[in-house]
C-alpha positions in Angstrom: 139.7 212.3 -30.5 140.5 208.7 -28.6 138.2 206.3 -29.5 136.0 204.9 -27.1 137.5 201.1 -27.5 140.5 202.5 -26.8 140.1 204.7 -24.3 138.5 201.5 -22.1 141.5 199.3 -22.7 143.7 202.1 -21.5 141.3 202.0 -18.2 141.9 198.3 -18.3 145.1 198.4 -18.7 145.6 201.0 -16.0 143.2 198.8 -13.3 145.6 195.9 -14.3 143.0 194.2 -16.3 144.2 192.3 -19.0 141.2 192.5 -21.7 140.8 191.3 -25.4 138.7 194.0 -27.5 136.2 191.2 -29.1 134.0 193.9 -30.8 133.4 197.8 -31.0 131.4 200.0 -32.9 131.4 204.2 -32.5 129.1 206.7 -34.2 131.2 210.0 -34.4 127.8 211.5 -35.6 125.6 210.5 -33.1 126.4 211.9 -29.6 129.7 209.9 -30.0 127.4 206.8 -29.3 129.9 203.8 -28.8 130.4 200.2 -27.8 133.9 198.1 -26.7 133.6 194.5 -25.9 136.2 193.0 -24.0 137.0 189.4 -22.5 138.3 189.6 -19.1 138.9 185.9 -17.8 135.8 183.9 -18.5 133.9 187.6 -18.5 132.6 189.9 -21.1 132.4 193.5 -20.4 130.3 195.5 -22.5 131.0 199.5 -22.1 128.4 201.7 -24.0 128.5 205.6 -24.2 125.1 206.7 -25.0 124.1 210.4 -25.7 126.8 211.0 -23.6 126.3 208.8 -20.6 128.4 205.2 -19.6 126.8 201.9 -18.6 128.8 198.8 -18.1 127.3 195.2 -18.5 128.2 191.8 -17.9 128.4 188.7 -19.8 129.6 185.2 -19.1 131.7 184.1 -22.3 129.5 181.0 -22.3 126.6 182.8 -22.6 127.5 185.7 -24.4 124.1 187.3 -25.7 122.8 187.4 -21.8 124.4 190.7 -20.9 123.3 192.2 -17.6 123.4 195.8 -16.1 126.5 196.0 -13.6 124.4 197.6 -11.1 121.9 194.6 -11.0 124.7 192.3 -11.0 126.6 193.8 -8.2 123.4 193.5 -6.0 122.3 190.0 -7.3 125.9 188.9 -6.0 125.4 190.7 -2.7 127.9 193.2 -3.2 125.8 196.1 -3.0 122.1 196.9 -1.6 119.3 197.8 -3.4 118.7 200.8 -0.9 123.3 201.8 -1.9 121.0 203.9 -4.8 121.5 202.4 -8.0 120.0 205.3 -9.5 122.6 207.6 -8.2 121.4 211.5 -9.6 125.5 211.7 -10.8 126.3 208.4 -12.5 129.7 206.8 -11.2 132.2 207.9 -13.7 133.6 205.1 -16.3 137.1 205.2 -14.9 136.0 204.9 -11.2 133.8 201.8 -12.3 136.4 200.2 -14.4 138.8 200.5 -11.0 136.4 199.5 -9.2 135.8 196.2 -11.2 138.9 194.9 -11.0 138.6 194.2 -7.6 135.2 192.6 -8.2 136.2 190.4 -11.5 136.8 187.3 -9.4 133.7 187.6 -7.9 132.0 188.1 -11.4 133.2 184.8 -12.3 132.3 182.7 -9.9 128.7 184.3 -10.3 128.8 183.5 -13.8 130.8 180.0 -13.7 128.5 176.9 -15.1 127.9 175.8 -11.6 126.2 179.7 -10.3 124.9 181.6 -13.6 121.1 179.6 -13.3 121.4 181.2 -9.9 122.7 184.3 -10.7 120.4 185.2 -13.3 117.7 184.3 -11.4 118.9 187.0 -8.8 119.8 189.2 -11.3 115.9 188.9 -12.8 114.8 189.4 -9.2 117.0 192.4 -9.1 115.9 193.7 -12.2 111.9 193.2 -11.6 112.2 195.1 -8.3 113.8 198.3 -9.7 110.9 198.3 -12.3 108.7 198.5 -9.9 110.3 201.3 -8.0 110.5 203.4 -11.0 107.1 202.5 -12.1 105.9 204.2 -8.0 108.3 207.0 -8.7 106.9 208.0 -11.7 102.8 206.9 -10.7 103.7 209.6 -7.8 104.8 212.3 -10.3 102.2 212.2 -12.9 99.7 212.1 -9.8 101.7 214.8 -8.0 101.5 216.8 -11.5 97.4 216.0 -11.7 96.6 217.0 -8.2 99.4 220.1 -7.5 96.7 221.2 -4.6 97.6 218.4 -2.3 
């Protein structure tokens, strides 16, 4: 069985990202739970498999325990709107992300240079308040949907 850090830096590799592996940890017993930290530029990707499932967040390297859900990011920075579903019912697969990224890493880094990531995060905190909200009306509809089935 590949292991998840390496499996990522052979979608790196294939996107044409050059990435450094700064960390990874995997949990063969638990759901294959993983994590693979790589430096891309002046960015730090964080992949994590969890109970089966991939997420991708982003770091700057100067700030490196601020990590940030891709998703959030890529709206902050205007490359996506909050109505493109960030919540998709099939998750993006890891490989489509990771090619998709590699487009987007110069991008990233201007976000998160010293000059925009006050901005950014501020956007990104924005981002991150409003899609609490909307899950917090999804599910006030559903328990109320659930307590009143008549109407």
């Amino acid at each position: 069985m590949q292991k998840h850090a390496e499996r990522i830096g052979a979608l790196l590799a294939e996107a044409g990202l050059h990435g450094a592996l700064v960390a990874s940890r995997q949990d063969d017993q638990s759901f294959g739970d993983a994590e693979a930290i790589y430096q891309v530029g002046s960015l730090l990707l964080r992949f994590v498999r969890d109970r089966g499932q991939d997420f991708l967040d982003i770091a700057a390297v100067n700030a490196p325990d601020q990590f940030h859900r891709f998703d959030d990011v890529e709206i902050a920075t205007g490359l996506k709107t909050e109505t493109q579903n960030p919540m998709e019912d099939r998750p993006e697969g890891i490989a489509d992300t990771v090619a998709r990224i590699a487009s987007l890493v110069p991008v990233m880094e201007t976000a998160f240079d010293g000059q925009h990531i006050a901005e950014t995060v501020g956007k990104i905190a924005g981002v991150s308040e409003s899609r609490g909200e909307g899950m917090r009306g999804i599910l006030g509809r559903a328990v109320g949907a659930a307590q009143n089935p008549d109407k």
